[in-house]
C-alpha positions in Angstrom: 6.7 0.3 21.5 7.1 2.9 24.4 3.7 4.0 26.4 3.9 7.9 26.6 1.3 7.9 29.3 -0.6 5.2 31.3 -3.8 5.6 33.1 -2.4 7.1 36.1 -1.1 10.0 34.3 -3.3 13.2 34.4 -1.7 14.5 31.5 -3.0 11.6 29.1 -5.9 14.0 28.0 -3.2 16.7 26.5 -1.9 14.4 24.3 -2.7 15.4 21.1 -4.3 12.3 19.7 -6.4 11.8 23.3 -7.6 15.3 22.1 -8.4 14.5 18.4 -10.2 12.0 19.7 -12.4 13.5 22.0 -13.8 16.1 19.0 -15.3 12.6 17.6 -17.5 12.7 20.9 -17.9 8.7 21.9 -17.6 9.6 25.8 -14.6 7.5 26.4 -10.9 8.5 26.7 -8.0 6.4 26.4 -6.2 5.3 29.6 -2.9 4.5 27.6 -1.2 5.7 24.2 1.4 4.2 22.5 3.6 5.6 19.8 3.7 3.0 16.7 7.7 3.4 15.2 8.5 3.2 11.6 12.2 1.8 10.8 15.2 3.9 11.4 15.9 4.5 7.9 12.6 5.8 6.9 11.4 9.7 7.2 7.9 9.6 7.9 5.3 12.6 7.8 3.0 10.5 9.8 2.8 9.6 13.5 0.7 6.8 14.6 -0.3 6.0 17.8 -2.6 2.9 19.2 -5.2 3.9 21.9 -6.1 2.0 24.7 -9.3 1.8 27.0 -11.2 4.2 24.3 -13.4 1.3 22.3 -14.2 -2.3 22.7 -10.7 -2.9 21.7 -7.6 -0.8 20.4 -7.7 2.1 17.8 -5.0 3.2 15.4 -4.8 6.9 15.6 -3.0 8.5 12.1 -2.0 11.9 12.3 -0.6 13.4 8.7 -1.4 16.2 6.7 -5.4 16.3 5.8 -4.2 16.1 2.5 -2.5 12.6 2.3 -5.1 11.4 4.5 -8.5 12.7 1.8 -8.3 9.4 -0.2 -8.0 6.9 3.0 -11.3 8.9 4.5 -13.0 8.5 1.6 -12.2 4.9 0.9 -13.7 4.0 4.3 -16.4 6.6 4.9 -17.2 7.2 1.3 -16.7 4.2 -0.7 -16.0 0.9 0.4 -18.4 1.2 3.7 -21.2 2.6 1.7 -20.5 -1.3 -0.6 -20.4 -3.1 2.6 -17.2 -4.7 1.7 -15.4 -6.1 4.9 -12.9 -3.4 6.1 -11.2 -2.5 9.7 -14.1 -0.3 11.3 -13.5 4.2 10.9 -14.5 5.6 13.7 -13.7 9.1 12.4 -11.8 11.8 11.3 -11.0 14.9 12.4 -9.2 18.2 11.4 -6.0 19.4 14.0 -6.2 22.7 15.1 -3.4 23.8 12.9 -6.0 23.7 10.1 -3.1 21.9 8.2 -3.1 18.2 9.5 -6.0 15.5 9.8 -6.7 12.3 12.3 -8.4 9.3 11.3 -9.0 7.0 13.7 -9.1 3.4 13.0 -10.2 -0.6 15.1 -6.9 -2.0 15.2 -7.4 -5.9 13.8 -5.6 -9.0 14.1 -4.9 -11.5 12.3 -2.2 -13.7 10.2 0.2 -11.6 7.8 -0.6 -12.1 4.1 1.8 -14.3 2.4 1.7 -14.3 -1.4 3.1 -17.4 -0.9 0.5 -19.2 1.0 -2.4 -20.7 -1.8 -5.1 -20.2 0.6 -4.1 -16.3 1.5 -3.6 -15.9 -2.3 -7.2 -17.6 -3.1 -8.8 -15.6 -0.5 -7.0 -12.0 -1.3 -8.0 -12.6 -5.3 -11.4 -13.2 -4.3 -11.5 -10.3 -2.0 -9.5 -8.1 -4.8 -12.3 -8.9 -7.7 -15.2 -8.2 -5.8 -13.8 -5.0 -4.9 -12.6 -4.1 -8.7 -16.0 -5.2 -10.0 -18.0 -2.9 -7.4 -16.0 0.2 -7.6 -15.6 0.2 -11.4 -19.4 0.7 -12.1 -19.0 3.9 -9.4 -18.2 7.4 -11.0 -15.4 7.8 -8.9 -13.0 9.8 -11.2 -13.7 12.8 -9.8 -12.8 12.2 -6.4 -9.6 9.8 -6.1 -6.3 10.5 -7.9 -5.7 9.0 -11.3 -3.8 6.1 -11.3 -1.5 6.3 -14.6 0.8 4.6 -16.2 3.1 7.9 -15.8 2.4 7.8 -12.4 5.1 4.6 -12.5 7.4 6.2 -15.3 8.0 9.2 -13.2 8.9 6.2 -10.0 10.7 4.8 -12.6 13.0 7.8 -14.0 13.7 8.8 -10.4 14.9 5.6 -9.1 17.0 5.1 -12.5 18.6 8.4 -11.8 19.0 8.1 -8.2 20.7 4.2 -8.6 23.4 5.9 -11.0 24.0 8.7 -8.8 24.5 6.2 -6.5 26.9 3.9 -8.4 29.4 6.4 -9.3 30.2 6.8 -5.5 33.8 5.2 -4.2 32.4 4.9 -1.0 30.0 2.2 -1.5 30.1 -1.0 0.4 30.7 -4.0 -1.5 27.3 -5.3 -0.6 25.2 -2.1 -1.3 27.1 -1.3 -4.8 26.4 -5.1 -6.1 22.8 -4.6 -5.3 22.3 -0.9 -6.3 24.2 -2.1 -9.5 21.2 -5.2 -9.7 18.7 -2.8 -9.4 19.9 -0.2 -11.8 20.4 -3.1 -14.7 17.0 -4.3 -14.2 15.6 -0.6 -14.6 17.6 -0.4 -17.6 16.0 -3.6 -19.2 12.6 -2.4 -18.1 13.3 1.1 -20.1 12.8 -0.2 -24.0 9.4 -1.5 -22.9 7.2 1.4 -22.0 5.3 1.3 -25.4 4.7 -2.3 -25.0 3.2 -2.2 -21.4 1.1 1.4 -22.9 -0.3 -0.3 -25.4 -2.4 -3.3 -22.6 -3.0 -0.5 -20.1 -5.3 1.2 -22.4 -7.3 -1.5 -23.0 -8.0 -2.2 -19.2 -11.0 -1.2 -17.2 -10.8 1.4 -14.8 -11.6 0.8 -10.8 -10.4 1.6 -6.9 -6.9 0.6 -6.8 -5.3 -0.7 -3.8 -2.3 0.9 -4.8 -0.1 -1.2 -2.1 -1.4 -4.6 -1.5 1.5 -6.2 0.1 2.1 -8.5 3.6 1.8 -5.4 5.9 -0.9 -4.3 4.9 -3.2 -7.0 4.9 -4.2 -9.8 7.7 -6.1 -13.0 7.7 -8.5 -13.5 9.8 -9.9 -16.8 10.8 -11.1 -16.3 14.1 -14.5 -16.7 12.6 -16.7 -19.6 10.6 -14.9 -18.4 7.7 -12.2 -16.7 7.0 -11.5 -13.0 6.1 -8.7 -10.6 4.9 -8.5 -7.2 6.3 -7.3 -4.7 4.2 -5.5 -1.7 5.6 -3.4 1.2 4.8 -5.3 2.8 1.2 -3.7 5.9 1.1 -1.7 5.0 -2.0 -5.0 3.9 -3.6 -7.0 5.9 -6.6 -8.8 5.3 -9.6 -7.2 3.5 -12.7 -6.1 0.2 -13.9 -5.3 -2.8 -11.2 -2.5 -3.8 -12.5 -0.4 -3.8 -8.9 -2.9 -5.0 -7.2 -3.2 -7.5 -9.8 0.4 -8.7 -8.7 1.0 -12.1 -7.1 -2.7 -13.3 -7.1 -4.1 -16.2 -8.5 -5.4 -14.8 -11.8 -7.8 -18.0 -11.9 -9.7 -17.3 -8.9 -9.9 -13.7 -9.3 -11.2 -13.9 -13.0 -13.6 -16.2 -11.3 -15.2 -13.1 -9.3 -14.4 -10.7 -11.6 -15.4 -11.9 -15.1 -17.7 -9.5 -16.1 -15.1 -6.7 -15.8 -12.6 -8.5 -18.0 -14.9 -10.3 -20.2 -13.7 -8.5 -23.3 -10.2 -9.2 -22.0 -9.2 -12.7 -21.4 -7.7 -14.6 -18.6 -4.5 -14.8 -20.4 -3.9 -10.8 -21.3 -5.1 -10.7 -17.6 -1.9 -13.1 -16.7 0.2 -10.5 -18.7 -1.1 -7.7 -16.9 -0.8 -9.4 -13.4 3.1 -9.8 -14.5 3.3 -6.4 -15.3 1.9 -5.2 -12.3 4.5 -7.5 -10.4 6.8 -5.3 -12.6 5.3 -2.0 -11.5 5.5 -2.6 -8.1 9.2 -3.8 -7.9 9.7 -0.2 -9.2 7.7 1.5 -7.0 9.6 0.2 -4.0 13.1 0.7 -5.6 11.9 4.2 -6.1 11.2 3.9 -2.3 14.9 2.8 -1.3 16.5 4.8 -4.2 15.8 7.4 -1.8 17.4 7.0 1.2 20.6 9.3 1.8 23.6 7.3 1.2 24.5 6.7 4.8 21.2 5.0 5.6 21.3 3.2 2.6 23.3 0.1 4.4 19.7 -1.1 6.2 17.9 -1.2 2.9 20.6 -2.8 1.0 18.6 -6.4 1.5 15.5 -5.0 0.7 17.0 -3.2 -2.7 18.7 -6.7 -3.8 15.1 -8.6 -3.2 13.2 -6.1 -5.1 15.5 -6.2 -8.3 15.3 -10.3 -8.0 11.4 -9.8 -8.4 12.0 -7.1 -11.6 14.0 -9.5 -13.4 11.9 -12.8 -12.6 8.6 -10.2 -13.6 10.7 -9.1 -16.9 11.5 -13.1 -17.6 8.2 -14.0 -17.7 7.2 -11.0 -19.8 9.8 -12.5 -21.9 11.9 -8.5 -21.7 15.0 -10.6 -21.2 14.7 -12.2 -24.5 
């Protein structure tokens, strides 16, 4: 992380999220700034920075267009604060002068990295999940976040499936990158037959806030306190729909235990089903992620593009698609 300016520098103010932050008039300006980096591989619309000396501890600072930031405002000024479920604290937004781009200001909080892997994280995420599902899906809240469709994951899925065989009729290819972009593009092809199949139980789910991209980075444990907590960040993927991602790598048991009343009609095992297809789901969306990084980039993702076709075929094998 590089420090752009420290306390001693007078220029500090000018910085454009120093002056974002001063329109949300709490008195204090940050002594330091910080640029947060994304991976050398990914293009990024957003800059983030982490402010200093501004609050009673440090405040992320997201800078995007105001359009890709409307539904993580209204998740945590709108929705989930008004439910008093436990989220990272918004200490604003505000609109940039070029009447085009949007700040929203956010506590930084610490914490462990969720592991889907760890019982205790996965008990306390499905607990967290449920209560949030079961809340937000008696809110009319249609109207205001994006849908979250099944076609929404088709059209992920018809541009990674085009992208991977673009990608495989190069010569060029390492050996490394062409055996995994080759994984990836079988499993998408397995996938394909079964779009009816997975229609057919999205209908029949209730509707509710969707994370949208509950995964390690962007949620923390917390157990600094009597008990523990997760803190959920990052919802600008989220919107209104079935749970089925979300639904992905939690333990169904626990969360049907806070949740029943949603799914009563339902049943714990469709809900299993639905869970696995989520898992499903998501290994697409983040193929669709790598699928589209430029072929001379595409050597940093190639480990993240073999791992994410391992967890489409073990979704599709307990489906039973490889039957």
């Amino acid at each position: 992380m590089k420090v752009l300016y420290d306390h001693r520098a007078a220029e500090i103010s000018t910085h454009p999220a120093a002056r974002a932050w001063h329109q949300l008039h709490t008195g204090r300006g940050p002594v330091a700034i910080e640029a947060v980096k994304f991976p050398n591989w990914k293009k990024s619309t957003t800059s983030t920075y982490r402010l200093r000396g501004c609050a009673s501890g440090p405040v992320i600072a997201k800078r995007c267009r105001a359009a890709k930031l409307a539904v993580e405002r209204r998740v945590y000024l709108d929705v989930l604060g008004s439910l008093g479920m436990d989220l990272p604290y918004c200490y604003g937004y505000t609109a940039d002068q070029d009447g085009v781009s949007a700040w929203l200001f956010l506590e930084q909080v610490s914490g462990t990295r969720y592991s889907e892997d760890n019982p205790r994280h996965r008990s306390i995420a499905s607990s967290w999940l449920a209560r949030m599902h079961l809340a937000t899906n008696r809110l009319a809240l249609a109207s205001i976040l994006p849908a979250v469709t099944l076609e929404r994951y088709r059209r992920l899925f018809d541009f990674s499936l085009a992208a991977f065989i673009r990608c495989c009729a190069r010569h060029d290819l390492e050996n490394d990158v062409r055996v995994a972009v080759t994984s990836a593009l079988r499993m998408l092809e397995r996938l394909a037959p079964h779009w009816s199949t997975i229609e057919e139980l999205w209908a029949q789910t209730p509707r509710c806030l969707v994370h949208g991209d509950f995964i390690a980075k962007n949620a923390l444990i917390d157990e600094s306190g009597e008990e523990p907590r997760i803190r959920v960040l990052d919802w600008e993927a989220s919107g209104w729909g079935c749970p089925a991602e979300d639904l992905a790598g939690l333990d169904i048991r626990v969360y049907a235990d806070h949740a029943g009343a949603l799914w009563q009609d339902f049943g714990e095992e469709r809900l299993q089903l639905l869970a696995d297809i989520g898992a499903a789901l998501r290994a697409v969306a983040f193929l669709k992620v790598y699928s589209g990084v430029v072929p001379e980039r595409i050597v940093h993702v190639v480990d993240d593009i073999a791992g994410h076709a391992r967890e489409l075929e073990a979704a599709e094998e307990r489906l039973g698609f490889l039957s």
